[in-house]
N, CA, C and O of each residue as an XYZ file, in Angstrom:
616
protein
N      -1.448    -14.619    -10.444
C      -0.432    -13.681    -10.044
C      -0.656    -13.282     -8.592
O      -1.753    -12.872     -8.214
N       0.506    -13.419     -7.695
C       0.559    -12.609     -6.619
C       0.605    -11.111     -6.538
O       1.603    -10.564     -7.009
N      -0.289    -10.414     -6.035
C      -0.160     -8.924     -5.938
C      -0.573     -8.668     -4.421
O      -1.346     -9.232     -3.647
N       0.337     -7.496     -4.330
C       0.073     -6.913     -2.670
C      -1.319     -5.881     -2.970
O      -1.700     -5.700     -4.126
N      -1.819     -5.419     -2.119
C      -2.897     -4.098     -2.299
C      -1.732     -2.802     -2.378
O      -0.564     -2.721     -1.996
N      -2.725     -1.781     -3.115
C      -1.794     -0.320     -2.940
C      -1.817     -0.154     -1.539
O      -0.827      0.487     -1.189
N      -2.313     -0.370     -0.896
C      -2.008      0.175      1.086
C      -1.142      0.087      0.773
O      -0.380      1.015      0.503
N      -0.875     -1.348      0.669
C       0.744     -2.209      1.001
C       1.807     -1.189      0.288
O       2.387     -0.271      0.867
N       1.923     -1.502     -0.928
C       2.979     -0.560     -1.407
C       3.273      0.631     -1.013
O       4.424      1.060     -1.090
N       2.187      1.389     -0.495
C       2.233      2.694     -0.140
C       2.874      3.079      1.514
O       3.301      4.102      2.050
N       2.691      1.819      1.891
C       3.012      1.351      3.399
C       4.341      1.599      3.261
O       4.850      2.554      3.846
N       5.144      0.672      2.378
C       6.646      0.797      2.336
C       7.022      2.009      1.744
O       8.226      2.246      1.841
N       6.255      2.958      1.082
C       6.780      3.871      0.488
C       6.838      4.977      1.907
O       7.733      5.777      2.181
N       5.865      4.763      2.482
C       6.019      5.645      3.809
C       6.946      4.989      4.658
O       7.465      5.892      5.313
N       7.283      4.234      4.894
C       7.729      3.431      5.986
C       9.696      3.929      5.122
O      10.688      4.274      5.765
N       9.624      3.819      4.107
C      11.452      3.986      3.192
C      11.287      5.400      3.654
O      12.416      5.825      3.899
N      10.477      6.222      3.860
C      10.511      7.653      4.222
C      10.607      7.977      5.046
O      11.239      9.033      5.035
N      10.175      7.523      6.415
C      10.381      7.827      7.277
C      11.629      7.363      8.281
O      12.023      7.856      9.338
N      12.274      5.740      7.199
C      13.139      5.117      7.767
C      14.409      5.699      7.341
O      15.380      5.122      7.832
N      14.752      6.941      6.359
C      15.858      7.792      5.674
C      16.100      9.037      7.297
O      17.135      9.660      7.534
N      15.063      9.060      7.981
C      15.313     10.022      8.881
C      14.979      9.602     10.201
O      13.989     10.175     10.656
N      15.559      8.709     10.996
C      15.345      7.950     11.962
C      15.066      8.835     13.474
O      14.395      8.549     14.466
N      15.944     10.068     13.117
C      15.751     10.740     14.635
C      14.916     12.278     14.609
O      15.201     13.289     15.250
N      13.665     12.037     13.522
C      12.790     12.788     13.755
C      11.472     12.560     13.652
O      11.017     11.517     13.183
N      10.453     13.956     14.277
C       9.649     12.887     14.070
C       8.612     12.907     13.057
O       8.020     13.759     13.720
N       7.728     12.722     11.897
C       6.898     13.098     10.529
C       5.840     13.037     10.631
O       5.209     11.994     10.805
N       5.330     14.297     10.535
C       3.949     14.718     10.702
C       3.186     13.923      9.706
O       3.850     13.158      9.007
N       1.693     13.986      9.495
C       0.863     13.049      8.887
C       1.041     13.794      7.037
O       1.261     13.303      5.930
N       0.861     14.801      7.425
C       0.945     16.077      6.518
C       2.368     16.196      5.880
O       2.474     16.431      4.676
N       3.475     16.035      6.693
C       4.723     16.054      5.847
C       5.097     14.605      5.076
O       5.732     14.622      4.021
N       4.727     13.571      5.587
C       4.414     12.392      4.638
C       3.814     12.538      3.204
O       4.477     12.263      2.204
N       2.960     12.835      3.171
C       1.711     13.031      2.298
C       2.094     14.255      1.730
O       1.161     14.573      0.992
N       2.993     15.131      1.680
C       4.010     15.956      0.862
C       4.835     15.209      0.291
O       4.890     15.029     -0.926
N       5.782     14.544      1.400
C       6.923     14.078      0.674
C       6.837     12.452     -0.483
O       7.569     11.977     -1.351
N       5.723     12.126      0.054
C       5.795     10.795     -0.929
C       4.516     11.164     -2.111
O       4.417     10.391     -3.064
N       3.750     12.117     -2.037
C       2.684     12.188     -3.093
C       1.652     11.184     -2.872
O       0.848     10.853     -3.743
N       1.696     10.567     -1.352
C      -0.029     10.047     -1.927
C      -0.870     11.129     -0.988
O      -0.348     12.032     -0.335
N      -2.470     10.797     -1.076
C      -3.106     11.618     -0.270
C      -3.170     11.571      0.987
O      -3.049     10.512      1.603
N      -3.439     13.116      1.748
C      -3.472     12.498      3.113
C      -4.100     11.681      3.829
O      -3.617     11.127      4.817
N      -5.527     11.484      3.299
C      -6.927     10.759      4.116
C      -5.559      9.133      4.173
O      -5.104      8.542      5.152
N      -5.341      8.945      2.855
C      -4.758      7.699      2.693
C      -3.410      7.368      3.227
O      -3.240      6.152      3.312
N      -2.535      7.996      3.562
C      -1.497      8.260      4.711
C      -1.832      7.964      5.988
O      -1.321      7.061      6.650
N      -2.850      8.853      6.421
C      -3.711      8.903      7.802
C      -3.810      7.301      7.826
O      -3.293      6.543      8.647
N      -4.409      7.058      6.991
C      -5.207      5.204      7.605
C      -4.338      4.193      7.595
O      -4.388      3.239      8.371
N      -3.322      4.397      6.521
C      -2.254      3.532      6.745
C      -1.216      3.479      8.041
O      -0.738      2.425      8.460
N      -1.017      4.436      8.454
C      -0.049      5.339      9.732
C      -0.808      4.991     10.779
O      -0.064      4.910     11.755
N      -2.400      4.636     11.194
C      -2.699      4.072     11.711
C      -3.192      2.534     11.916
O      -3.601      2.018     12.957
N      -3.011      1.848     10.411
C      -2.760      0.521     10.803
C      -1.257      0.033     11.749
O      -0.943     -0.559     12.781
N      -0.543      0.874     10.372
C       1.394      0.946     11.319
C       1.127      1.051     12.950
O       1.486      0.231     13.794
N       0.669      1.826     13.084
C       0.728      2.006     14.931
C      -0.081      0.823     15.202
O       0.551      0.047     15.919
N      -0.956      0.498     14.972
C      -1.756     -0.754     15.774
C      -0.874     -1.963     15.865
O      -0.796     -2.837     16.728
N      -0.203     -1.768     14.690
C       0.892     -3.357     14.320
C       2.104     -3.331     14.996
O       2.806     -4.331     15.147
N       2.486     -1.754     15.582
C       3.649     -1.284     16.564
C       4.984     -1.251     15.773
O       6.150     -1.308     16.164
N       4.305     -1.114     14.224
C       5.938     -0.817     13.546
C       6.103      0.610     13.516
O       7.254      1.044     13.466
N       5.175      1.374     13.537
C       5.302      2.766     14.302
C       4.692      3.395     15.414
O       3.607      2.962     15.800
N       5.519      4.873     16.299
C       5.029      4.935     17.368
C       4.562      6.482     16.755
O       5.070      7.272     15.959
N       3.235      6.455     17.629
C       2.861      8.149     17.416
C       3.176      9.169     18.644
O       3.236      8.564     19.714
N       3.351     10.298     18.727
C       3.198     11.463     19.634
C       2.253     12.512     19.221
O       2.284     13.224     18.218
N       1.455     12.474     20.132
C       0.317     13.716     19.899
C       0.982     14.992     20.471
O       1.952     14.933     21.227
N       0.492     15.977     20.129
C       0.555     17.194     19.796
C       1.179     18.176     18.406
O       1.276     17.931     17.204
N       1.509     19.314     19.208
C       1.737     20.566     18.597
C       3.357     19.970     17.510
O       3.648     20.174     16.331
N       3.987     19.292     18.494
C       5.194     18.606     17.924
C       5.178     17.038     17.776
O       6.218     16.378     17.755
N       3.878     16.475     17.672
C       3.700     15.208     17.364
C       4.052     15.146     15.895
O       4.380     16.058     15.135
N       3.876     13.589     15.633
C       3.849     12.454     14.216
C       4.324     11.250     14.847
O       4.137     11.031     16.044
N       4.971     10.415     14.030
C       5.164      9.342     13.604
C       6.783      9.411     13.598
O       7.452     10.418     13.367
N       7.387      7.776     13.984
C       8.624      7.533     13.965
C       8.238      5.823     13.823
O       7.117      5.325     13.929
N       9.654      5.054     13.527
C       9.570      3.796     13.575
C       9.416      3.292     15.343
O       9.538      4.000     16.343
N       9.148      2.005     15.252
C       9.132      2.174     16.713
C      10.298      1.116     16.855
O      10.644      0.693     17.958
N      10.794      0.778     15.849
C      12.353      0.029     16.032
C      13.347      0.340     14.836
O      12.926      1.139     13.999
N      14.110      0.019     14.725
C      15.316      0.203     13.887
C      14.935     -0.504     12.397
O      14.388     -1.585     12.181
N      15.334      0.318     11.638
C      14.602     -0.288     10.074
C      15.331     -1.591      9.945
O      14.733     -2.426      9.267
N      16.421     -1.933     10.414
C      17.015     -3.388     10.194
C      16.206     -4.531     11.001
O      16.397     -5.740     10.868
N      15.277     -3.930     11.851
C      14.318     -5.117     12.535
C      13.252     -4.650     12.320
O      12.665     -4.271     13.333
N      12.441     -4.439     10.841
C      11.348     -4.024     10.310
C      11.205     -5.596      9.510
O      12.360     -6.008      9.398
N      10.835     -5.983      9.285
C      10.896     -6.931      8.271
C       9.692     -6.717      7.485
O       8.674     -6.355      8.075
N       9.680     -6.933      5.979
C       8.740     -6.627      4.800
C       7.919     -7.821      5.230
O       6.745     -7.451      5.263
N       8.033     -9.177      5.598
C       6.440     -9.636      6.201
C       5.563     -8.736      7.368
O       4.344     -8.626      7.242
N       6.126     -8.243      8.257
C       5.143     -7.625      9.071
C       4.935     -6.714      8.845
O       4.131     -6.234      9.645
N       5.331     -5.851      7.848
C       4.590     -4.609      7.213
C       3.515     -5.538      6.294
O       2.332     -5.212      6.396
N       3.723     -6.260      5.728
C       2.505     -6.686      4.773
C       1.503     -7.555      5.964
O       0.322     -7.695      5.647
N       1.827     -7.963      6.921
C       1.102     -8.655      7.643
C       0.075     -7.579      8.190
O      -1.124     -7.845      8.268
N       0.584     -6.383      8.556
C       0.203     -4.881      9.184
C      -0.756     -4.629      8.324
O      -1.715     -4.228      8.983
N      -1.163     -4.661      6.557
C      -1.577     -4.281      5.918
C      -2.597     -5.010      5.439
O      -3.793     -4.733      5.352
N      -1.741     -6.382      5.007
C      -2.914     -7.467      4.273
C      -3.336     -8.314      5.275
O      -4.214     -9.123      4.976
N      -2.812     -8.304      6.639
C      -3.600    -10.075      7.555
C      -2.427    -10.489      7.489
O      -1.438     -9.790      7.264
N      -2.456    -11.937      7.727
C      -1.743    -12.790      7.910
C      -1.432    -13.450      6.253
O      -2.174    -13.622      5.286
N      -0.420    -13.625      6.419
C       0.181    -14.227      4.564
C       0.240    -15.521      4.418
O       0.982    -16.285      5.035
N      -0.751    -15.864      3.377
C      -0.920    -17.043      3.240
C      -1.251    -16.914      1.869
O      -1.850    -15.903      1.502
N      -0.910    -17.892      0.978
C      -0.718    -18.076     -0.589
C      -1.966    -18.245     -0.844
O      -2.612    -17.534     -1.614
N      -2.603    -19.652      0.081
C      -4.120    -20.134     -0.227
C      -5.062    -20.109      1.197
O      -4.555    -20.028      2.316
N      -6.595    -20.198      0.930
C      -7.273    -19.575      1.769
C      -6.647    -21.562      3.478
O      -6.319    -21.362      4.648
N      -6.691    -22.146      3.197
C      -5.953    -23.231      4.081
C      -5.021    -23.201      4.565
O      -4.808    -23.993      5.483
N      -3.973    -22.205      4.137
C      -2.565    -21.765      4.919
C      -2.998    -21.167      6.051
O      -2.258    -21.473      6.986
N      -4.092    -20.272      6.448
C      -4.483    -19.762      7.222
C      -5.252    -20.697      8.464
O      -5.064    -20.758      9.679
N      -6.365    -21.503      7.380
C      -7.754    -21.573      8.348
C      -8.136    -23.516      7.618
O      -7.263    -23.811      6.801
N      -8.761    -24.196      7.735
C      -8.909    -25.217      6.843
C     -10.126    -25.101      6.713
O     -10.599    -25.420      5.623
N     -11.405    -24.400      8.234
C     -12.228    -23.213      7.736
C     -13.269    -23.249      6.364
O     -14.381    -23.725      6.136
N     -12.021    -22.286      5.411
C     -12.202    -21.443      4.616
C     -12.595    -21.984      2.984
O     -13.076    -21.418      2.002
N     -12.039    -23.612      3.320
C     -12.321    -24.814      1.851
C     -13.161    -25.673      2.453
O     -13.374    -25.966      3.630
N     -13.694    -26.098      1.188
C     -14.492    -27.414      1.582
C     -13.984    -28.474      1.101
O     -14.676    -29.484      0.972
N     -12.780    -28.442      0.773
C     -11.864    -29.617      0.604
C     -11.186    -30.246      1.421
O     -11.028    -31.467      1.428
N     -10.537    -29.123      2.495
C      -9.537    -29.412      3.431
C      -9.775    -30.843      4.134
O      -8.876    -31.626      4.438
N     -10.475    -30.941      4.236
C     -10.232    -33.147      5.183
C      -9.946    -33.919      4.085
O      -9.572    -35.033      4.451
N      -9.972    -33.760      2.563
C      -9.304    -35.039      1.808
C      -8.490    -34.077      0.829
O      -8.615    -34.412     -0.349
N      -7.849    -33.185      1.002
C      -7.030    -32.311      0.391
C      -5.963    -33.290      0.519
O      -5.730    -33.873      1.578
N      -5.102    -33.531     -0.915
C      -3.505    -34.459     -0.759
C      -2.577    -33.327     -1.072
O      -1.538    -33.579     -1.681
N      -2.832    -32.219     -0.744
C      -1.940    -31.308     -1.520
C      -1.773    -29.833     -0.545
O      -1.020    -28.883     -0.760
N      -2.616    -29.998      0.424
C      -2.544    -29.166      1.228
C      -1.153    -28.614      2.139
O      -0.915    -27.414      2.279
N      -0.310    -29.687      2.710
C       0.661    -29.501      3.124
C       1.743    -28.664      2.213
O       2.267    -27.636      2.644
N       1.983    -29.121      1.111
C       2.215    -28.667     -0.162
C       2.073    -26.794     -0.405
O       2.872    -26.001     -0.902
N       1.022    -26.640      0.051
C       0.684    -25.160      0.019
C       1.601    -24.599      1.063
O       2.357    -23.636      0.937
N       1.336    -25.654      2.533
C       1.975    -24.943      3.198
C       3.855    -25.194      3.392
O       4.645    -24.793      4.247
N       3.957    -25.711      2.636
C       5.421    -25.674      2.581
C       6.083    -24.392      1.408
O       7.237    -23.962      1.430
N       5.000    -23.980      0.456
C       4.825    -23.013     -0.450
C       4.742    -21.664      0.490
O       5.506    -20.712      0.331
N       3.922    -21.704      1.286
C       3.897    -20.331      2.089
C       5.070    -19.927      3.125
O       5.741    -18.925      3.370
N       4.983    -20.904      3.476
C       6.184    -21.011      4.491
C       7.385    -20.678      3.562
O       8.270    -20.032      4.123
N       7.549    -20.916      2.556
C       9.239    -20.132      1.863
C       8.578    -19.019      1.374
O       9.326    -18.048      1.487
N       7.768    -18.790      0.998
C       7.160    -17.103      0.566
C       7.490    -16.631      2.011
O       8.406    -15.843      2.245
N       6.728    -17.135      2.909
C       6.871    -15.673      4.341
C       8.226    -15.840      4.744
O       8.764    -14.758      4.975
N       9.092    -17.014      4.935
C      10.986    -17.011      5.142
C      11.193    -15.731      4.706
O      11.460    -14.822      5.492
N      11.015    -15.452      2.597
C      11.883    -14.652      1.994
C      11.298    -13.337      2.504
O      12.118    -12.428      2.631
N       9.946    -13.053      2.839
C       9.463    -11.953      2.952
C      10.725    -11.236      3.921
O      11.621    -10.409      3.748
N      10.189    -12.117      5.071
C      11.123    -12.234      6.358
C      12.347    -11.953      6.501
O      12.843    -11.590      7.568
N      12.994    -12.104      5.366
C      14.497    -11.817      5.484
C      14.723    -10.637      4.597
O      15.936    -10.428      4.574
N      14.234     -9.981      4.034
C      14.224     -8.515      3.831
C      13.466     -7.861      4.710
O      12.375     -8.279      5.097
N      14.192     -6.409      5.211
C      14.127     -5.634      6.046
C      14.597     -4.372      5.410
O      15.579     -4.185      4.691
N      13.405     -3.296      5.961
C      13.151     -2.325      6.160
C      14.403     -1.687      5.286
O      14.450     -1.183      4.164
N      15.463     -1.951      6.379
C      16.603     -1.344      6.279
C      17.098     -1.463      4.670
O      17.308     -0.421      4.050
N      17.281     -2.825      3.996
C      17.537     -3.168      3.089
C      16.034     -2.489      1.837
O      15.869     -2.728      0.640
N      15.608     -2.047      2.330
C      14.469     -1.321      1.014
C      15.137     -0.095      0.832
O      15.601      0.077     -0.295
N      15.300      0.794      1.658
C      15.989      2.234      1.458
C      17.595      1.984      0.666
O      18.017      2.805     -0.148
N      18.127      1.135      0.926
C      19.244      0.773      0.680
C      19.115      1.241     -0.427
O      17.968      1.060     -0.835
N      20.183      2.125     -1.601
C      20.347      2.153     -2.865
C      21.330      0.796     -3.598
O      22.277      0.075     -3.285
N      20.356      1.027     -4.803
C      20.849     -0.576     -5.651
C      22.082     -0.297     -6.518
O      21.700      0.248     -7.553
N      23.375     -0.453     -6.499
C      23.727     -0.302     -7.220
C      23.348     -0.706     -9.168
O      22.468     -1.347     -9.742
N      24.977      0.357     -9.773
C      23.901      0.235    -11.062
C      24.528     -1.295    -11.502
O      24.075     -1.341    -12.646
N      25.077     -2.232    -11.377
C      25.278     -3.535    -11.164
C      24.443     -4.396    -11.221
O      24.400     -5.350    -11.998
N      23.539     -4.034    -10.181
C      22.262     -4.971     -9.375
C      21.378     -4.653    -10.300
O      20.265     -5.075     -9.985
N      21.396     -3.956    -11.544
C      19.544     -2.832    -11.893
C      18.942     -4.417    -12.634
O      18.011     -4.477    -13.437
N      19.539     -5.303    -12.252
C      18.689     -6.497    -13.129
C      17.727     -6.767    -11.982
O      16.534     -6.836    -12.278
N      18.101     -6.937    -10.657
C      17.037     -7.140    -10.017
C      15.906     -6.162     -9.955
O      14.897     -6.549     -9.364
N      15.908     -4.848    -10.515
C      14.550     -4.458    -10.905
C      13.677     -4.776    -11.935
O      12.675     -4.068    -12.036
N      13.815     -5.568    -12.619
C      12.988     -6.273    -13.581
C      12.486     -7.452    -12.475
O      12.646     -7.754    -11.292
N      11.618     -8.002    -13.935
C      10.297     -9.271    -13.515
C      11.295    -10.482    -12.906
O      12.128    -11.084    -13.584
N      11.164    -10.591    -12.204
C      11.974    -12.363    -11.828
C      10.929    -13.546    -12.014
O       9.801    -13.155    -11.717
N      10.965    -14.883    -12.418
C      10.141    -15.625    -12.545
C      10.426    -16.771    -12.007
O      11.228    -17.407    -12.689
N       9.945    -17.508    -10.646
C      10.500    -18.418    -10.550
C      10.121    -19.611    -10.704
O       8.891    -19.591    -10.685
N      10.529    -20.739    -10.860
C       9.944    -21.796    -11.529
C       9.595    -22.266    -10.217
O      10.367    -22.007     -9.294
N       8.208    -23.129     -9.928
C       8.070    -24.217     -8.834
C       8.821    -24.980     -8.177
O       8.889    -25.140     -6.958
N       9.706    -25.720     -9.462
C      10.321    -27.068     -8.760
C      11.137    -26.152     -7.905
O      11.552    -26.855     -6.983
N      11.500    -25.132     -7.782
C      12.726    -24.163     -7.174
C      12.739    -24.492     -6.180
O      13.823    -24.806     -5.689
N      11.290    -24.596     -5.250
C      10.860    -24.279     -4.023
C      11.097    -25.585     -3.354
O      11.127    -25.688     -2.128
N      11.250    -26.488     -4.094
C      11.495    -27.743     -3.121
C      13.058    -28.036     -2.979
O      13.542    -28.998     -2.382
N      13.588    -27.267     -3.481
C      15.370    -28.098     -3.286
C      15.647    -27.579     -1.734
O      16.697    -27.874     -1.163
């Protein structure tokens, strides 16, 4: 199973929060009110966000946090990239490094044609489109989706 870390999730849960109010700016403390996680854990995430430049900070008395672009050019890979590294399915998408297979691997490319449509789809959801409300139409896409392999090659 693919799973993100809680950062991650918690990333977008701050990031849908702060992207509902674009022209102000959210203290570390009013985050960590409004979404219920803790602050220590707000704090560290809010500062990966700034290192990755999907948010900008202002210090002081009237500082926090804002996006540092428009939630429609947020894309859900570089928040997870911000969080987890670089996205890669298997440790060779990244590095060849990281296996001791990689010089007679027949299947390697394979992975990376696998990652490469995982980070596309990441890629093409945005920010903008997470806050978005689902209609009650759509509520199937909140359930499990499963997709079969051969999918990935047509």
């Amino acid at each position: 199973m693919l799973r993100l870390s809680k950062l991650t999730d918690y990333a977008t849960v701050i990031l849908s929060f702060i992207a509902r109010d674009t022209t102000q700016v959210h203290a570390a403390m009013e985050i960590a009110a409004a979404t219920g996680i803790a602050l220590p854990t707000v704090s560290k995430i809010l500062k990966r966000l700034v290192n990755a430049k999907v948010l900008s900070s202002t210090r002081g008395a009237k500082g926090g946090y804002m996006l540092a672009r428009l939630p429609e050019h947020i894309s859900i890979a570089t928040v997870i990239s911000a969080l987890e590294g670089p996205i890669a399915i298997t440790e060779c998408s990244i590095s060849q490094q990281g296996c001791d297979q990689a010089l007679g691997c027949g299947i390697r490319g394979n992975w990376n044609l696998i990652n490469q449509t995982i980070h596309n789809a990441l890629e093409s959801v945005t920010l903008a489109d997470m806050i978005r409300p689902i209609p009650a139409q759509d509520a199937q896409w909140q359930q499990e989706i499963l997709i079969p392999v051969a999918s990935l090659y047509r």
